[in-house]
C-alpha positions as CSV (number, residue, x, y, z in Angstrom):
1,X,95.3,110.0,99.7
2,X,94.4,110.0,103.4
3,X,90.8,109.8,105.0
4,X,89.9,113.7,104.9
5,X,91.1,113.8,101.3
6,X,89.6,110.0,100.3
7,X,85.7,111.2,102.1
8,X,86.1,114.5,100.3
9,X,86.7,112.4,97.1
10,X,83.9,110.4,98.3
11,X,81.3,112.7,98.3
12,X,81.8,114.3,94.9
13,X,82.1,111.2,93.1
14,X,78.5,110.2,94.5
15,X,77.2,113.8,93.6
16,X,78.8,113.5,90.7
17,X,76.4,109.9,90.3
18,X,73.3,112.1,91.4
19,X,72.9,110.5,94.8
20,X,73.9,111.4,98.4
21,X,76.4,109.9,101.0
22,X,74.1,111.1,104.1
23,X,75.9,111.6,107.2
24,X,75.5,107.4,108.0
25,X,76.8,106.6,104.9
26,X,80.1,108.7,105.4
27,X,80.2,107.5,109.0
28,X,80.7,103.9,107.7
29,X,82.8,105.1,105.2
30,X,84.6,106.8,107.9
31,X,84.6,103.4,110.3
32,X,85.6,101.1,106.9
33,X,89.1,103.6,105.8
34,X,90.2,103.1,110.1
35,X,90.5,99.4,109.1
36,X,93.8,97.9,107.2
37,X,92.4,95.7,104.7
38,X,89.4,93.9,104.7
39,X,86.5,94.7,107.5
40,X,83.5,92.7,108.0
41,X,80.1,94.3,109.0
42,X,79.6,93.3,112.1
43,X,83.1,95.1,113.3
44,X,81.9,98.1,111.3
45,X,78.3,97.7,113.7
46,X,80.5,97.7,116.8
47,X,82.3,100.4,115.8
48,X,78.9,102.6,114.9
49,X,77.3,101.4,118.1
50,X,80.5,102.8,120.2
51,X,80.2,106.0,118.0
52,X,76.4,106.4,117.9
53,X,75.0,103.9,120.9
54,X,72.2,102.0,119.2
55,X,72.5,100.9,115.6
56,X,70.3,98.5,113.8
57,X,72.5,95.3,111.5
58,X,70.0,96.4,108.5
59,X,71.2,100.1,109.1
60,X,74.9,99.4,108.4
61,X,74.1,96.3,105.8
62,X,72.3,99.1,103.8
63,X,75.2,101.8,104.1
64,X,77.6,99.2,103.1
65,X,75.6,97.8,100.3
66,X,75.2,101.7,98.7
67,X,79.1,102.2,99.3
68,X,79.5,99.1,96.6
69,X,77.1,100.0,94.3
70,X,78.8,103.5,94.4
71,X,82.3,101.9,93.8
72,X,83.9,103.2,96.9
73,X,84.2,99.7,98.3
74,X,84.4,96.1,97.3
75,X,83.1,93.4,98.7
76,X,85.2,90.6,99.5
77,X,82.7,87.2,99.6
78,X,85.5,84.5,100.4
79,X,86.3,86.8,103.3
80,X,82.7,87.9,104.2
81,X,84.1,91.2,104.1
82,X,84.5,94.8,102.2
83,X,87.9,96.8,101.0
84,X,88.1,100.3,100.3
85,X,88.3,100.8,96.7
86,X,91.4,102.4,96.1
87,X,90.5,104.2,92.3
88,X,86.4,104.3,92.7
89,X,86.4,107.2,89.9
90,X,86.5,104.3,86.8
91,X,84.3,101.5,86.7
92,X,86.7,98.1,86.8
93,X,87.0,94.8,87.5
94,X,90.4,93.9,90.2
95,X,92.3,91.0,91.6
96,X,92.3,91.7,95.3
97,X,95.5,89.7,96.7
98,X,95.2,89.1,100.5
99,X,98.1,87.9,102.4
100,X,97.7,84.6,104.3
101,X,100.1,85.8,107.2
102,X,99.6,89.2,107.9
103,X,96.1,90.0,106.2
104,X,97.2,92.7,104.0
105,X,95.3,93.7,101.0
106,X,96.2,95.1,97.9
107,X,94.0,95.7,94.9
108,X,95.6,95.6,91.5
109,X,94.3,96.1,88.4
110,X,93.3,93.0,85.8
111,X,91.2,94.1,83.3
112,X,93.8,92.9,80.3
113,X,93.8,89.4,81.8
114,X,90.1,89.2,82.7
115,X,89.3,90.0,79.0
116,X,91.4,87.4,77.9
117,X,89.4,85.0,80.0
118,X,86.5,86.6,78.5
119,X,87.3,85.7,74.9
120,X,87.9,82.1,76.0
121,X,84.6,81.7,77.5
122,X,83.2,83.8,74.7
123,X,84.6,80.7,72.3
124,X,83.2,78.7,74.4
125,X,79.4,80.2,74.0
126,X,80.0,81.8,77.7
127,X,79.5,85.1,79.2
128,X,81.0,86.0,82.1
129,X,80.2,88.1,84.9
130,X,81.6,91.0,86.3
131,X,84.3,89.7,88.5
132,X,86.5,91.2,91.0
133,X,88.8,88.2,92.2
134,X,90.5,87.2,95.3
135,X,93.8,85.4,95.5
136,X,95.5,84.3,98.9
137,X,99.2,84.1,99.1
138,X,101.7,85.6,101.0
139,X,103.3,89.7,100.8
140,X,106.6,90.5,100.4
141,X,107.1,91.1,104.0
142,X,105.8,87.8,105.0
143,X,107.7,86.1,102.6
144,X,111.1,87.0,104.0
């Protein structure tokens, strides 16, 4: 899906939620999809403040905190950095793979594993969290 169709997509899956992406919001959204892979908010400020002149470090913080809690992105805290959710319509846990050459990201899908881990730490009188891991390694491309 490209940017048009992913910020159309966007917007109907948060009315859908019963909440708004206001014009800010889907500028973010907007500055977060220009990136390949993972973007940190300060490059997303710089990029609003070229956009829009002034803009505030709680202004985009906010944005980019509502775009998680929406689904649309993911937040990537060994990188200090967000994704763009590639499937935001379900709610799921992901492995996000990031290359250690190249910086590509992929997200892929773990839920069968994770529950696995789940019913081990369940034995062992454990809950777990929701999790969205990140494992470094290197792409196909990189590999060669």
């Amino acid at each position: 899906m490209n940017s048009n169709q992913y910020l159309q997509a966007a917007e109907l899956h948060c009315e859908r939620r019963g909440c708004k992406l206001t014009a800010l919001r889907k500028q973010v959204l907007e500055l977060v999809l220009r990136h390949e892979g993972v973007v940190k908010a300060y490059q997303v400020l710089a990029d609003l403040q070229k956009e829009r002149g002034a803009a505030a470090p709680p202004t985009v913080y906010r944005a980019l905190d509502f775009l998680v809690e929406q689904g649309l992105l993911h937040r990537v805290d060994a990188l200090n950095g967000f994704i763009v959710c590639d499937h935001f319509e379900c709610q799921h846990e992901s492995m996000i793979l990031v290359c250690e050459t190249c910086g590509k990201v992929q997200e892929v899908d773990v839920m069968a594993a994770l529950n696995g881990l789940r019913d081990v730490a369940q034995a062992a009188d454990f809950t777990l969290s929701h999790q969205n891991l990140m494992l470094t390694g290197l792409c196909k491309a990189c590999r060669v």
